[in-house]
Backbone of each chain as nested JSON, in Angstrom:
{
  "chains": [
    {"id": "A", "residues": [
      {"number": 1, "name": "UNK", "atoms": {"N": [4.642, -30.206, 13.284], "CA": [3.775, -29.032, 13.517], "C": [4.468, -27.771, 13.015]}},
      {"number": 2, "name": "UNK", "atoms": {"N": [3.834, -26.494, 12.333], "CA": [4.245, -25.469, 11.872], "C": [4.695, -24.606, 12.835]}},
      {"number": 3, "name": "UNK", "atoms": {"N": [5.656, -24.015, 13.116], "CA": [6.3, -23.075, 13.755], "C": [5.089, -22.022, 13.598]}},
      {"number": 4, "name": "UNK", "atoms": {"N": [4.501, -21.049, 15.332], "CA": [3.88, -20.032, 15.308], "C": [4.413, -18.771, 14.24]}},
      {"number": 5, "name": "UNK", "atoms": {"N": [5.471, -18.789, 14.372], "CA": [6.416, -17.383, 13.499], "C": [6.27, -18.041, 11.997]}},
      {"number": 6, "name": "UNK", "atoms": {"N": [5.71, -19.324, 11.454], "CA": [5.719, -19.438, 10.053], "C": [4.587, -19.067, 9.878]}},
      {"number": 7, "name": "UNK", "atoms": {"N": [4.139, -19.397, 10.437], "CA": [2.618, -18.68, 10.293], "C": [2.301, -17.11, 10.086]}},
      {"number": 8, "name": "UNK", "atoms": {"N": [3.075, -16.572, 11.206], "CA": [3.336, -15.198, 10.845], "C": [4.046, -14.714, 9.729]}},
      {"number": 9, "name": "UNK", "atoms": {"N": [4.627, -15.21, 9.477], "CA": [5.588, -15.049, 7.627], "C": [4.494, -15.195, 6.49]}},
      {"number": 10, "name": "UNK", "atoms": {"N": [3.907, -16.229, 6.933], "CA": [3.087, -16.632, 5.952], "C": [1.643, -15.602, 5.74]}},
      {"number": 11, "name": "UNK", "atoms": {"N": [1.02, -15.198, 6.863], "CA": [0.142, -14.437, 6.919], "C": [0.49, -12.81, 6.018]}},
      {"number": 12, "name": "UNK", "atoms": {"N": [1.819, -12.565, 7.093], "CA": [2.446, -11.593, 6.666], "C": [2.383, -11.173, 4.772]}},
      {"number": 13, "name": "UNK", "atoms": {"N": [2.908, -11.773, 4.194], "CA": [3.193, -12.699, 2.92], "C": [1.773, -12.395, 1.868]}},
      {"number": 14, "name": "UNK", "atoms": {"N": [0.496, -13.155, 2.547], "CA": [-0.383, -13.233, 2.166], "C": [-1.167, -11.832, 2.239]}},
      {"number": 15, "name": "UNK", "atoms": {"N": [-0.844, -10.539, 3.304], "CA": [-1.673, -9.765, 3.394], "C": [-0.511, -8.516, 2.697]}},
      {"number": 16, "name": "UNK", "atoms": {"N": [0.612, -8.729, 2.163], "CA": [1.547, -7.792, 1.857], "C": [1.418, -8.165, -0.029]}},
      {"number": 17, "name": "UNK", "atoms": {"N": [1.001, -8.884, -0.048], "CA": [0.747, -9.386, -1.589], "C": [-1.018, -8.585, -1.692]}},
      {"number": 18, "name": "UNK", "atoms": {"N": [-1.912, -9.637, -1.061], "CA": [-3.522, -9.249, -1.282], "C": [-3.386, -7.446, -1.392]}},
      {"number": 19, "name": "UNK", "atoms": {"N": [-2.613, -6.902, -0.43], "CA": [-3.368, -5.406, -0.3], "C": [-2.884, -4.707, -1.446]}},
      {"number": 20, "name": "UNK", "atoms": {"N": [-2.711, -5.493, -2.733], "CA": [-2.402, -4.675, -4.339], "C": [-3.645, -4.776, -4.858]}},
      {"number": 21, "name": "UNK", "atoms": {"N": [-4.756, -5.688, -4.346], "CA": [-5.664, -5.97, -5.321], "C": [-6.885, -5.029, -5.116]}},
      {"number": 22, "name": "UNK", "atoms": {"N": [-6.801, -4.281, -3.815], "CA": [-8.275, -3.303, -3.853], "C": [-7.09, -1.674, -4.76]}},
      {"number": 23, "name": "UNK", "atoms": {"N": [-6.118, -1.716, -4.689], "CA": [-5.658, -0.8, -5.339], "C": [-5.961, -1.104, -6.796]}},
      {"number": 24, "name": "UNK", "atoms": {"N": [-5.383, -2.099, -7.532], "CA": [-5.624, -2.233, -8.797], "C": [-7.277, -2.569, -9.367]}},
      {"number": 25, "name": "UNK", "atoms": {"N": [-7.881, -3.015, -8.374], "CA": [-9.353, -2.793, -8.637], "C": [-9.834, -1.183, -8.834]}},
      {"number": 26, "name": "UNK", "atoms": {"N": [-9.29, -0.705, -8.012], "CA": [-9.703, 0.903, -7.738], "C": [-9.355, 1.783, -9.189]}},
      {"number": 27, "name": "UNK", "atoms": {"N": [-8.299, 1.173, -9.369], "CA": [-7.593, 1.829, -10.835], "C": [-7.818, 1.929, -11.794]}},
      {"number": 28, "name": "UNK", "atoms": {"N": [-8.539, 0.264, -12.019], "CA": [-9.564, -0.031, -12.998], "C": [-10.662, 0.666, -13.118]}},
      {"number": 29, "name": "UNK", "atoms": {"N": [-11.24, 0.126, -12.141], "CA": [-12.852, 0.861, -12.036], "C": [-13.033, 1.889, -12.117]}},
      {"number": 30, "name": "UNK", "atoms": {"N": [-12.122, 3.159, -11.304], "CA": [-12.589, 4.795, -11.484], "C": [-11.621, 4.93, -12.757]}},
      {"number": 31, "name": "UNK", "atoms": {"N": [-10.436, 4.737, -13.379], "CA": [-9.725, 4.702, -14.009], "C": [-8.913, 6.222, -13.73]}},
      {"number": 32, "name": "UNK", "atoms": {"N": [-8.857, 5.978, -12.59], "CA": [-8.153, 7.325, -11.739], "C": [-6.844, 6.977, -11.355]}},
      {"number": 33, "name": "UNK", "atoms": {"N": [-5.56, 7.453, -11.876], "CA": [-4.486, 6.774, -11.669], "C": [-3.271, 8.183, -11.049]}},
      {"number": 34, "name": "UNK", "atoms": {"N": [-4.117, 9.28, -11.27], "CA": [-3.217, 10.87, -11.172], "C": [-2.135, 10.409, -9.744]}},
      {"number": 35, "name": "UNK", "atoms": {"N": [-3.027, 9.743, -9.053], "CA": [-2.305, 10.089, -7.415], "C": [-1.372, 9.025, -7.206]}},
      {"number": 36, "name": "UNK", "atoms": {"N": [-1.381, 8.24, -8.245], "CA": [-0.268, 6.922, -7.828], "C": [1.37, 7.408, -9.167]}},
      {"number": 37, "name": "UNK", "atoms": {"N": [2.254, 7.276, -8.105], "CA": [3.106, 7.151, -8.38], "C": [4.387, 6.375, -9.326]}},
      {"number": 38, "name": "UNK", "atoms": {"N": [4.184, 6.909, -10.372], "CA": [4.821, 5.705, -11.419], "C": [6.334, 5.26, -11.193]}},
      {"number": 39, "name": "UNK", "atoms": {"N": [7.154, 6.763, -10.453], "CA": [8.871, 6.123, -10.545], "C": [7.937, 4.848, -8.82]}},
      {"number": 40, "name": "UNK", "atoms": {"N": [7.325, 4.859, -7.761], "CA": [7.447, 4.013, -7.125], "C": [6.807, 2.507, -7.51]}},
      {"number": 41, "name": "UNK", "atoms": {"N": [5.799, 2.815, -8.053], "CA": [5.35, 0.962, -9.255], "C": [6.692, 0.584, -9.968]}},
      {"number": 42, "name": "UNK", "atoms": {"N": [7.752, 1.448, -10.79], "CA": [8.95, 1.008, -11.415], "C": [9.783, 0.277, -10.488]}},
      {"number": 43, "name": "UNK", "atoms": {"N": [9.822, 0.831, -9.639], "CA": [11.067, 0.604, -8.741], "C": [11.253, -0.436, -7.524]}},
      {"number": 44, "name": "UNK", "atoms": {"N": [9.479, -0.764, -7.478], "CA": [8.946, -1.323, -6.54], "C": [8.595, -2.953, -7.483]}},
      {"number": 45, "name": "UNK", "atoms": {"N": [8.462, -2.718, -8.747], "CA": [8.147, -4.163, -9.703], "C": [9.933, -4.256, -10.129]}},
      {"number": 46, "name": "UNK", "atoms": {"N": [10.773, -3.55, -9.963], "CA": [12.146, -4.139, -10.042], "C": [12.367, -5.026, -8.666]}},
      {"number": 47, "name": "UNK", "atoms": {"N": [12.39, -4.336, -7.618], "CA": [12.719, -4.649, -6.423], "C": [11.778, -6.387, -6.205]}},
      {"number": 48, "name": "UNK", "atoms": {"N": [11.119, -6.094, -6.389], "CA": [10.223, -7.96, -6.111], "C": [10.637, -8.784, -7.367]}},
      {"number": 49, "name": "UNK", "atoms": {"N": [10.823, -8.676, -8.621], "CA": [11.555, -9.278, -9.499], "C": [12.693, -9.782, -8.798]}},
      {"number": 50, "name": "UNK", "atoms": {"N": [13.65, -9.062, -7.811], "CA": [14.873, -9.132, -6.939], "C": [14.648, -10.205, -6.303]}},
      {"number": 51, "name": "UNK", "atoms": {"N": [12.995, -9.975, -5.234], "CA": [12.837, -10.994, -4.125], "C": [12.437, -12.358, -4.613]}},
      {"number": 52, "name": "UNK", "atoms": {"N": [12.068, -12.128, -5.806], "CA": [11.393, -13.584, -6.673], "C": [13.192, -14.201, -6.815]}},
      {"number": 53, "name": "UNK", "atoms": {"N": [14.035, -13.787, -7.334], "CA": [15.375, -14.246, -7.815], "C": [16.157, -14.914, -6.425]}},
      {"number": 54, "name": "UNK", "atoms": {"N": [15.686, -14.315, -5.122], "CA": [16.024, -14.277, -3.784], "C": [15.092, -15.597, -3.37]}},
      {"number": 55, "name": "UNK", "atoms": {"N": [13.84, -15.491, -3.659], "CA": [13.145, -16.773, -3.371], "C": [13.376, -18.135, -3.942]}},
      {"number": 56, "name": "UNK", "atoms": {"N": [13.771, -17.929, -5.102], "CA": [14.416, -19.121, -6.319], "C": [16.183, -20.016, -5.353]}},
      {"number": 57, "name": "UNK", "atoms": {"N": [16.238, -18.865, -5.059], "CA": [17.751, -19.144, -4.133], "C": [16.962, -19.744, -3.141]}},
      {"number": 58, "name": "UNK", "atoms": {"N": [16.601, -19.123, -2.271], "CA": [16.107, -19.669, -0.742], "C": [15.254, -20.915, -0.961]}},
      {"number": 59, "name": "UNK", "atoms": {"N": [14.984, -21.494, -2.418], "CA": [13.48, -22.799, -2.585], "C": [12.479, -22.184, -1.722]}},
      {"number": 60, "name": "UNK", "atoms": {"N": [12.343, -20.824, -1.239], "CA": [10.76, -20.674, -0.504], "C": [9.714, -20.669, -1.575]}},
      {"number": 61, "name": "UNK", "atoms": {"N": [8.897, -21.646, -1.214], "CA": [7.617, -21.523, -2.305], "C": [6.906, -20.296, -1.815]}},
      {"number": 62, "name": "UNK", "atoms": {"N": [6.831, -19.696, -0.615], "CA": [5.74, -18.878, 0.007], "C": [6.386, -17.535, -0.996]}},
      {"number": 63, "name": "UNK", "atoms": {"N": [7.425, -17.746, -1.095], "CA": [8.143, -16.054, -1.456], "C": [8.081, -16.013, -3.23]}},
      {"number": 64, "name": "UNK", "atoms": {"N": [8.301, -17.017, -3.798], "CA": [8.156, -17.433, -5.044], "C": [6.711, -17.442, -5.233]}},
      {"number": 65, "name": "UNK", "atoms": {"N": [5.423, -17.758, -5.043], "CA": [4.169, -17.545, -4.907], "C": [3.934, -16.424, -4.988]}},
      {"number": 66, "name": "UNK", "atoms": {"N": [4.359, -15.248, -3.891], "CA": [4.115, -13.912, -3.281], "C": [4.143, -13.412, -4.597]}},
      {"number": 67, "name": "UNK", "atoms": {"N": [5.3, -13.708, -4.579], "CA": [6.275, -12.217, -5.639], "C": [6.059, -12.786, -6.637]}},
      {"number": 68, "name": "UNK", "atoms": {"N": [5.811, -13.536, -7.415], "CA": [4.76, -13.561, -8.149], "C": [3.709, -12.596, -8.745]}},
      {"number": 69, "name": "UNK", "atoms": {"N": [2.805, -13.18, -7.542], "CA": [1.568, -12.604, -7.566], "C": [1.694, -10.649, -7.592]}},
      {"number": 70, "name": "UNK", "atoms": {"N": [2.661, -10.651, -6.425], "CA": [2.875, -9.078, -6.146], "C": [3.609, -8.365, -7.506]}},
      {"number": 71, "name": "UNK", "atoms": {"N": [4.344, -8.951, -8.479], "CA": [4.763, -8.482, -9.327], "C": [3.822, -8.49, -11.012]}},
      {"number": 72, "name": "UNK", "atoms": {"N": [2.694, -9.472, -10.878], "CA": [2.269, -9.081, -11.728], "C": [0.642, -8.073, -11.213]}},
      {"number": 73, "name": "UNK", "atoms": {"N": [0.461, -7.819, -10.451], "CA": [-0.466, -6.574, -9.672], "C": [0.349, -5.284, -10.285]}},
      {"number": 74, "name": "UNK", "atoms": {"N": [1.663, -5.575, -9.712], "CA": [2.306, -4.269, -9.906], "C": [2.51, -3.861, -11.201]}},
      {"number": 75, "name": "UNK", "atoms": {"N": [2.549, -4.71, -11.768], "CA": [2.675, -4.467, -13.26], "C": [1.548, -4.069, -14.013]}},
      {"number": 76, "name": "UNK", "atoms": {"N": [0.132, -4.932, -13.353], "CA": [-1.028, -3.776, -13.989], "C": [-1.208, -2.59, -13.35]}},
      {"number": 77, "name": "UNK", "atoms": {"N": [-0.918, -2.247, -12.374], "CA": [-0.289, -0.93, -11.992], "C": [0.372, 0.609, -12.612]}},
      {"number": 78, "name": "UNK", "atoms": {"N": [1.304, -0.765, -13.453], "CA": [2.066, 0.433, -14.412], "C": [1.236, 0.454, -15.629]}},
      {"number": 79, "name": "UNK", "atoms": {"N": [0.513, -0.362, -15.647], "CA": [-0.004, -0.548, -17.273], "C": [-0.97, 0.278, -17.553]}},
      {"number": 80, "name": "UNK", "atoms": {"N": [-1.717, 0.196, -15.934], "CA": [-3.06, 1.717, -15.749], "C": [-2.707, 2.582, -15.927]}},
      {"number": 81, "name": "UNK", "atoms": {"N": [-1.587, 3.16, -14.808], "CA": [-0.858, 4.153, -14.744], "C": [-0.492, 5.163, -16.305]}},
      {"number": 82, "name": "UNK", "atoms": {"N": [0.386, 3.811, -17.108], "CA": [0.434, 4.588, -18.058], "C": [-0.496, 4.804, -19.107]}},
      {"number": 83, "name": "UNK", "atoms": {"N": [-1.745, 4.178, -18.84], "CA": [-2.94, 4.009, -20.155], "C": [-3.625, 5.477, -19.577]}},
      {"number": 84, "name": "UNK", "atoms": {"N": [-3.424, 5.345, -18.65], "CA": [-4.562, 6.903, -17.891], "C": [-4.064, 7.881, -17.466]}},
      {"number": 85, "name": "UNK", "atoms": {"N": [-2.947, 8.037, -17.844], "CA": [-1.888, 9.334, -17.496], "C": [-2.166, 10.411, -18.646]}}
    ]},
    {"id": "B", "residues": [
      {"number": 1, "name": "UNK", "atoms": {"N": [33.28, -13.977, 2.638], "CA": [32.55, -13.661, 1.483], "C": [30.731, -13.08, 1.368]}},
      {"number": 2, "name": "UNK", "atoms": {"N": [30.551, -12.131, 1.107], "CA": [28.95, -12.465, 1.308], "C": [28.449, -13.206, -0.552]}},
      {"number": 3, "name": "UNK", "atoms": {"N": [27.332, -13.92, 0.064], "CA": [26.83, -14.395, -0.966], "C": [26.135, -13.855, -2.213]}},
      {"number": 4, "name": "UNK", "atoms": {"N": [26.125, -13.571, -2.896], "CA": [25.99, -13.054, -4.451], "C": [23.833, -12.96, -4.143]}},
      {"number": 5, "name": "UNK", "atoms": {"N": [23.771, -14.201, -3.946], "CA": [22.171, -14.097, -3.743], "C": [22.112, -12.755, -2.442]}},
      {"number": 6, "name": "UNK", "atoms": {"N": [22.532, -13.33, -1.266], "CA": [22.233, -12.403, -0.296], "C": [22.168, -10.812, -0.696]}},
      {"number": 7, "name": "UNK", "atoms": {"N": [23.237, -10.292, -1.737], "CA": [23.609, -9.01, -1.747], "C": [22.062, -8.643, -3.015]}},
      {"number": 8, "name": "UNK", "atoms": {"N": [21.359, -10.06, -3.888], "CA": [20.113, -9.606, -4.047], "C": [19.113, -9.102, -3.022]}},
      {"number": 9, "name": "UNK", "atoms": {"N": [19.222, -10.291, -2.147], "CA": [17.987, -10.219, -1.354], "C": [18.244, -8.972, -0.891]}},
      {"number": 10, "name": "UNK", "atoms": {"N": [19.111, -8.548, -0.289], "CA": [19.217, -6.75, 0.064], "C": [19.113, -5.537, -0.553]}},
      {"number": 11, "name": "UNK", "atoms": {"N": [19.726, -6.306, -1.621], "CA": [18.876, -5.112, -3.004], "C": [17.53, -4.89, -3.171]}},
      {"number": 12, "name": "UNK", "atoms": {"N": [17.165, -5.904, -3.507], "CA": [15.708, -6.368, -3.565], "C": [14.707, -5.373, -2.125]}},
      {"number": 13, "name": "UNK", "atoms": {"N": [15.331, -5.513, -0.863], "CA": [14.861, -4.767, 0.318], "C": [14.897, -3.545, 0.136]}},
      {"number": 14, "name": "UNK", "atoms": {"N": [16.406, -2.693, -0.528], "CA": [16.136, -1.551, -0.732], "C": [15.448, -0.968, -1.1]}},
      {"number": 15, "name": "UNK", "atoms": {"N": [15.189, -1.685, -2.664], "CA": [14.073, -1.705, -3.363], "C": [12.75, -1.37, -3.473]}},
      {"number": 16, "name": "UNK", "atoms": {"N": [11.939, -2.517, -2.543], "CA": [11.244, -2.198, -2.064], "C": [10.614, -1.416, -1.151]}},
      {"number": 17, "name": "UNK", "atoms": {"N": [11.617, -0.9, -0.002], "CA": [11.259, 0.215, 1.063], "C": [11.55, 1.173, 0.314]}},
      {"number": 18, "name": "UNK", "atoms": {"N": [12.818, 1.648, -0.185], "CA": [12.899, 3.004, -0.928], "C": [11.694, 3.246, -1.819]}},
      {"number": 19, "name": "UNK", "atoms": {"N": [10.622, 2.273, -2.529], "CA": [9.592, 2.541, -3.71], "C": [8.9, 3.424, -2.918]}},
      {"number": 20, "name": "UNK", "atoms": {"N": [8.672, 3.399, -1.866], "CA": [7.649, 4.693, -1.382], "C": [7.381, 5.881, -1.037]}},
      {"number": 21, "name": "UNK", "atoms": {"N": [9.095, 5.764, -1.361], "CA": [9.448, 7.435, -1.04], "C": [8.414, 8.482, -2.109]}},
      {"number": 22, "name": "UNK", "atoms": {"N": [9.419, 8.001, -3.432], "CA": [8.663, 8.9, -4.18], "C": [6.741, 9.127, -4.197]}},
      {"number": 23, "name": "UNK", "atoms": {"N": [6.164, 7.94, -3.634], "CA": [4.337, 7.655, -3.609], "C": [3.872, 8.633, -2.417]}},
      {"number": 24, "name": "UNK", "atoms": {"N": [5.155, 8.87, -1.186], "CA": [4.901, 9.895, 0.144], "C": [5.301, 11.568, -0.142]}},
      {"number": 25, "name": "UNK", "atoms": {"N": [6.231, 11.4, -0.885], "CA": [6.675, 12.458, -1.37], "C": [5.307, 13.06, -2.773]}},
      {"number": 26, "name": "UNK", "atoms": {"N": [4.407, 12.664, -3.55], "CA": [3.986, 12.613, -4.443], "C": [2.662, 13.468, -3.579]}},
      {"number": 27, "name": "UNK", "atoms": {"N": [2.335, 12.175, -2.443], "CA": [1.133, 12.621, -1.949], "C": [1.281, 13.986, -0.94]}},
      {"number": 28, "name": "UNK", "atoms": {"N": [2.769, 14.127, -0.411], "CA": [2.805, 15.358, 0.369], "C": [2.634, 16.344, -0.406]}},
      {"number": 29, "name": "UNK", "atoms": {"N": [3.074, 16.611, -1.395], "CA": [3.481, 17.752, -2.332], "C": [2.437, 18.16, -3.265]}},
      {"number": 30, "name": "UNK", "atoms": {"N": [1.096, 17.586, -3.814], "CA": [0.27, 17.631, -4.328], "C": [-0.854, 17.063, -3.589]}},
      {"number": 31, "name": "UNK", "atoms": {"N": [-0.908, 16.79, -2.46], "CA": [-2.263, 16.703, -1.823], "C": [-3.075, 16.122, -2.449]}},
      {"number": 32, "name": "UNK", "atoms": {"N": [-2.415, 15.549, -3.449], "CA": [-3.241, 14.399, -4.252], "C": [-3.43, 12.959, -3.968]}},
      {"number": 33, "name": "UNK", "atoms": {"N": [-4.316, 12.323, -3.172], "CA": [-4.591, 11.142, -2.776], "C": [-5.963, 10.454, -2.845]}},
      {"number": 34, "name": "UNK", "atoms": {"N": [-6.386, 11.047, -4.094], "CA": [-8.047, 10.079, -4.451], "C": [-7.608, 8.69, -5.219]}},
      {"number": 35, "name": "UNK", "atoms": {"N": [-6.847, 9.035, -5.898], "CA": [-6.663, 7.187, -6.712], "C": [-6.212, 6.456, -5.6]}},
      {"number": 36, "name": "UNK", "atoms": {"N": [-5.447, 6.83, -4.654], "CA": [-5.034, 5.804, -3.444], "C": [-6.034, 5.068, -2.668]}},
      {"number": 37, "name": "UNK", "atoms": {"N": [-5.355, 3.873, -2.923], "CA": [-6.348, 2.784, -1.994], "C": [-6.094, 2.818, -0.528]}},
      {"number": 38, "name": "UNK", "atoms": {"N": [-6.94, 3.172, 0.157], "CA": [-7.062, 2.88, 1.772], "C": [-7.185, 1.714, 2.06]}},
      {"number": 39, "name": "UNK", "atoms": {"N": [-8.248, 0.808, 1.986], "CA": [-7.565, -0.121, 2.457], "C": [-6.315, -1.46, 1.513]}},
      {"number": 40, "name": "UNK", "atoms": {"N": [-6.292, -0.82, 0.832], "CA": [-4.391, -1.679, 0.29], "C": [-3.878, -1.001, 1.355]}},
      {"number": 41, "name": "UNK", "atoms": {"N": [-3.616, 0.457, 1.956], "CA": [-2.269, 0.71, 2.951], "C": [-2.82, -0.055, 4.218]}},
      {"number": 42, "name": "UNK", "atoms": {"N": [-4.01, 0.07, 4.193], "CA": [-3.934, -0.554, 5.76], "C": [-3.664, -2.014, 6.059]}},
      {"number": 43, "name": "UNK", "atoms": {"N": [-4.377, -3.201, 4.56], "CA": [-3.9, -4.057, 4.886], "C": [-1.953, -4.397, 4.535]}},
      {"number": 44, "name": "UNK", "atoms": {"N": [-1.764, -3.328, 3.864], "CA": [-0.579, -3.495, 3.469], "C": [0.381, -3.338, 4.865]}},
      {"number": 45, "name": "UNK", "atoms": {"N": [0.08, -2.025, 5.92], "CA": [0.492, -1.901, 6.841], "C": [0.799, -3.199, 7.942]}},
      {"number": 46, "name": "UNK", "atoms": {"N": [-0.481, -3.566, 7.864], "CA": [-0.674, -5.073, 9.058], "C": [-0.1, -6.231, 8.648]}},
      {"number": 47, "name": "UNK", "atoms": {"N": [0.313, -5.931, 7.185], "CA": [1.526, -6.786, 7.043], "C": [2.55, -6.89, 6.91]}},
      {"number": 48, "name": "UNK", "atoms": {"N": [2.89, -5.525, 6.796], "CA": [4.195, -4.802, 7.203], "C": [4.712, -5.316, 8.561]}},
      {"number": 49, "name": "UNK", "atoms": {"N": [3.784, -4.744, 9.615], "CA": [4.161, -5.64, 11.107], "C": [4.082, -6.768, 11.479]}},
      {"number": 50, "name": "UNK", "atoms": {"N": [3.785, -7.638, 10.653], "CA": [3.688, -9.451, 10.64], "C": [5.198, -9.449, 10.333]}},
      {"number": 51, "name": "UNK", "atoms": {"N": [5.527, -8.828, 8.689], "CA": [7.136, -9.622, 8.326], "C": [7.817, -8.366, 9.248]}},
      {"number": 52, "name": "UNK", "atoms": {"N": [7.666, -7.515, 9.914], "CA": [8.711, -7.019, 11.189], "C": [8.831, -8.006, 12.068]}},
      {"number": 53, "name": "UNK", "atoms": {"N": [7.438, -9.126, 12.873], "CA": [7.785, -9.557, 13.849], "C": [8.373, -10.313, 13.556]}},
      {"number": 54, "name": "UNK", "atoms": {"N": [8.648, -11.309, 12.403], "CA": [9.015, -12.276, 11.77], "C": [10.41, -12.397, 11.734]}},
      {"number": 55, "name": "UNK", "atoms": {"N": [10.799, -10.768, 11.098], "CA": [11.848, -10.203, 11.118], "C": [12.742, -10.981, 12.569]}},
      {"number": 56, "name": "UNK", "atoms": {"N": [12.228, -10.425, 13.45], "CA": [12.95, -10.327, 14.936], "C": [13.324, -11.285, 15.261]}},
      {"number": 57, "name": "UNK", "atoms": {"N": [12.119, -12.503, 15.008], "CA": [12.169, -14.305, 14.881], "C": [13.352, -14.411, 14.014]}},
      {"number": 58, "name": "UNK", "atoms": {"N": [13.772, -13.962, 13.198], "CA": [14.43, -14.342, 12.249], "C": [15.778, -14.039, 13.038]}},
      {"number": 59, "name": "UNK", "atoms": {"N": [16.193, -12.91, 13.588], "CA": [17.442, -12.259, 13.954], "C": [18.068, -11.486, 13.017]}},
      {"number": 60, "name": "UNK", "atoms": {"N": [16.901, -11.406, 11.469], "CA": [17.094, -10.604, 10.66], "C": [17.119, -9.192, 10.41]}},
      {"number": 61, "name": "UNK", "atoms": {"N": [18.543, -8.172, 10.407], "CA": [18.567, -7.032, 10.829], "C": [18.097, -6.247, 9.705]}},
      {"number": 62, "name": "UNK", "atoms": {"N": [18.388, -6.883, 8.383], "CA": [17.816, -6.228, 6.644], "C": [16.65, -6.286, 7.254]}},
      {"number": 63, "name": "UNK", "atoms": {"N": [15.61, -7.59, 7.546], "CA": [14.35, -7.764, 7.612], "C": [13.387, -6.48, 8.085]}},
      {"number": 64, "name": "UNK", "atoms": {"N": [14.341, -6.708, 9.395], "CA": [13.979, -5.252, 10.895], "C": [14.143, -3.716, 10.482]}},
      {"number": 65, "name": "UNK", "atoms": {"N": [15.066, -3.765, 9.875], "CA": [15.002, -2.293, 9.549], "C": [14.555, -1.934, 8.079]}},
      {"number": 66, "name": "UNK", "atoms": {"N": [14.506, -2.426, 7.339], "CA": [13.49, -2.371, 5.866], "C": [12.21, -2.472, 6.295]}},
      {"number": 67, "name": "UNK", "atoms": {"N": [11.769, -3.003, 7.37], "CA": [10.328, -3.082, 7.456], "C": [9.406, -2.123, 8.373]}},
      {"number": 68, "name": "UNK", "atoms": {"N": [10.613, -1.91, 9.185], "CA": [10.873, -0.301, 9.752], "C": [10.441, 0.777, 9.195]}},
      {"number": 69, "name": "UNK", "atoms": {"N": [11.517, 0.747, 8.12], "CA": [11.387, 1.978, 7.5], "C": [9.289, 1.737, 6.721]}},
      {"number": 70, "name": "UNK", "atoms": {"N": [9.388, 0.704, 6.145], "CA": [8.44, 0.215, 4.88], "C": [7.494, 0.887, 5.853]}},
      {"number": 71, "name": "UNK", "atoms": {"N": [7.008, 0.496, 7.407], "CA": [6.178, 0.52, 7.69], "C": [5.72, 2.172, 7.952]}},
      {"number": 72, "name": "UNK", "atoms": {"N": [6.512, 2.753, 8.796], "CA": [6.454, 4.497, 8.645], "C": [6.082, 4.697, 7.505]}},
      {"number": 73, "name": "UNK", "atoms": {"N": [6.317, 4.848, 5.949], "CA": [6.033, 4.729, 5.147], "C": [4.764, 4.807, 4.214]}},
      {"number": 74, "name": "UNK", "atoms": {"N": [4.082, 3.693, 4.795], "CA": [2.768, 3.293, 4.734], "C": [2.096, 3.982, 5.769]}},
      {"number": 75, "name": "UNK", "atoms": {"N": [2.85, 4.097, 7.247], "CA": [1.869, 4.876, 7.961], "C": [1.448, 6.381, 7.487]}},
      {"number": 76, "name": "UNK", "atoms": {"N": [2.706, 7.064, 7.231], "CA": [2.718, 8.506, 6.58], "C": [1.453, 8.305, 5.384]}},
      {"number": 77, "name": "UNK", "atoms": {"N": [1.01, 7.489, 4.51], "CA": [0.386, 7.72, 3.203], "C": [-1.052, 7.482, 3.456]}},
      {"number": 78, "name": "UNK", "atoms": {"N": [-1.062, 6.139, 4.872], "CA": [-2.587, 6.378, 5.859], "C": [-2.823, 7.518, 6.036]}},
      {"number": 79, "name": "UNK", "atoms": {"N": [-1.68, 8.028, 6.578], "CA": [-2.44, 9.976, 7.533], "C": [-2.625, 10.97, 6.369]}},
      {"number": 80, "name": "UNK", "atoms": {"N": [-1.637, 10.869, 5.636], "CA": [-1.947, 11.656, 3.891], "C": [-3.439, 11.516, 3.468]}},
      {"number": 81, "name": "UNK", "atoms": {"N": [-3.655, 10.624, 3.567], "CA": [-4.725, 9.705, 2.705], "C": [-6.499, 10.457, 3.267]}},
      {"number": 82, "name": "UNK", "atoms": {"N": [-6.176, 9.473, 5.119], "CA": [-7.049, 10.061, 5.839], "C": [-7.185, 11.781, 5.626]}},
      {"number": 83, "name": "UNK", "atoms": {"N": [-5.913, 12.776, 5.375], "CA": [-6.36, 13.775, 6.221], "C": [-6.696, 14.349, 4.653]}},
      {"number": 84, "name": "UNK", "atoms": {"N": [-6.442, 14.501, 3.371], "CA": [-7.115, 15.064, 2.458], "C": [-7.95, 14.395, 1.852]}},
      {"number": 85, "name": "UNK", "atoms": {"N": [-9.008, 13.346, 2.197], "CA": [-9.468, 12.445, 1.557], "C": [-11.164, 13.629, 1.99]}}
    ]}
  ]
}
């Protein structure tokens, strides 16, 4: 049986990744990018590149999945950012 | 010795909590918060406090206090958000 607290990791995980995608929808669609911050998308798509290298160590698939996902969001992030700046 | 991965995974934490400085700092200083997604912070927030509790499960003190900080963070860019929106 799954540990209650994996569950919470896992949820955690799942809703710390998803909440990039109404942002990068938003970015797209109005193509309004003035208010987002480019040194924090840089610094923030280094830093999970980190946790992906950290997940590769640990064999967590959940964190390797995540950061993943969370690093290529972030990366269309920067890509808006800089197409609409 | 600490482990070569570990001193990622903490990097990687800095990383990530420090990215928001400059996105809180951005939105204080220019009152600029229309491209920001509301709900990305909020679900981002509620998962902020999933990997805190997780954190605690863990006995993880990087976890606890990166997510600490992460979460203030996100709360500050809710009230930004809310109050010039």
């Amino acid at each position: 049986m799954i540990d209650t607290f994996e569950i919470v990791g896992l949820v955690a995980a799942f809703l710390t990744t998803s909440a990039f995608v109404p942002q990068v929808y938003k970015a797209w669609k109005t193509k309004s990018t003035e208010s987002l911050s480019l040194p924090m998308y840089l610094i923030f798509f280094i830093g999970i590149m980190l946790w992906l290298i950290y997940g590769f160590h640990l064999n967590s698939l959940a964190m390797i999945v995540s950061n993943i996902i969370t690093g290529i969001l972030a990366l269309l992030l920067i890509i808006l950012k800089i197409k609409h700046q």
